[in-house]
Structure formats: structure tokens, C-alpha cells
C-alpha positions, 0 to 999 in steps of 0.5 A: 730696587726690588731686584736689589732687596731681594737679592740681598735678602736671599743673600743673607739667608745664605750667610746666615745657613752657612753660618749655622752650618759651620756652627753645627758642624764645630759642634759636632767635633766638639762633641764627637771629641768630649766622647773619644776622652770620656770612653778612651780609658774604657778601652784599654781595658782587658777583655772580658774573657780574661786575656790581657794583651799588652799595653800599645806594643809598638808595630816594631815589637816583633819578639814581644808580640811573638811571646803574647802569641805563644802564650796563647797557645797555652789558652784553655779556649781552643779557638784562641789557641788555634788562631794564636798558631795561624797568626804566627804561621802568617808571620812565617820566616819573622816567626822562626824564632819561636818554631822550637815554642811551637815543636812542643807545644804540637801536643795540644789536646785539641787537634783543630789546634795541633793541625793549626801550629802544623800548618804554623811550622810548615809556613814557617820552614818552608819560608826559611828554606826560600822558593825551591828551584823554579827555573822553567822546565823546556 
């Protein structure tokens, strides 16, 4: 009988940990959820260095994504400017609709930037242009 009341008692401890556990952990997402609601609309806000990026542009949204980047190109911080370059450089051929965008904009003051939109248009040409002959050679 001992056996019996003991066991029930260790029993019930481990109802009653699970129990709080489940508890905490319901408290935990409810929490975590009343956080993402109260900083959501902080998020969408524009950066602090000026640049406003468009509002939830689909994945699919190539053409508008490729006009925020060529707006970057006119950015005053070279930095943005060159990265803008080397992310449409890596889009390569889906990117060739702006290779006339970047032929004039190749006279950026900042050379880091012009070799940037360089490699751009290199990518991109020699992707439109496909793999050269690449049969092997006897």
C-alpha cells in the first residue's frame, strides 16, 4: 500500500510539472505573440539613412525591383550605389532590361561604383549571350 501511494504521489508531481510546463510554454507564445503586433509597425518604416524601399514588393515583381535598384545607383553614398551595381549584376540575364540604365550611368564619380556597374554589364552581356562553344577539344 505504501508502494501504491507513493507511486501516485510521483505520479501527480509529474501531472502537475507537465501541467505548469504546458502552461509556461502557452505563455510564452502569447507573449512572444503580443511583442511581433506591438513592434510590426516599427518595421516598416524607412531607414534611418533616408532610403525608402518599397512597401512588401512581391518576389515576382521583377521590373519593380529593378527600378528601386537603379535608383540606387544615383544614391550619394557610394557604398549603396556599388552594392545596388553588384545585385543587379547577379540577376544577370533577368537584368538585361536595364543595361541601357546602367551604360549611362558607367560615369559615376566613384570608381569603386563604375567597376561595380562594369562587372554589372559584363554579367549580364555574357549571360544574354549564353556559354560559349564548350564541346571538348580532342
Amino acid at each position: 500500500m505504501l508502494r501504491f501511494r507513493s507511486l501516485v504521489g510521483n505520479s501527480l508531481a509529474i501531472m502537475a510539472i507537465m501541467i505548469l510546463i504546458a502552461v509556461a510554454a502557452g505563455a510564452w507564445n502569447s507573449a512572444i505573440s503580443t511583442v511581433r503586433k506591438k513592434v510590426e509597425p516599427y518595421t516598416k518604416r524607412p531607414r534611418e539613412d533616408g532610403i525608402t524601399h518599397p512597401p512588401q514588393t512581391p518576389v515576382f515583381d521583377l521590373d519593380g525591383k529593378l527600378k528601386h535598384l537603379t535608383g540606387l545607383l544615383e544614391s550619394d553614398d557610394h557604398h549603396i550605389a556599388r552594392r545596388a551595381a553588384i545585385t543587379i549584376g547577379d540577376l544577370r540575364k533577368n537584368a538585361s532590361s536595364v543595361l541601357t540604365v546602367l551604360r549611362a550611368k558607367i560615369d559615376h564619380p566613384d570608381e569603386n561604383v563604375r567597376a561595380a556597374i562594369d562587372d554589372a554589364i559584363a554579367k549580364i552581356e555574357a549571360d544574354i549571350n549564353g556559354p560559349h562553344d564548350q564541346t571538348p577539344r580532342d
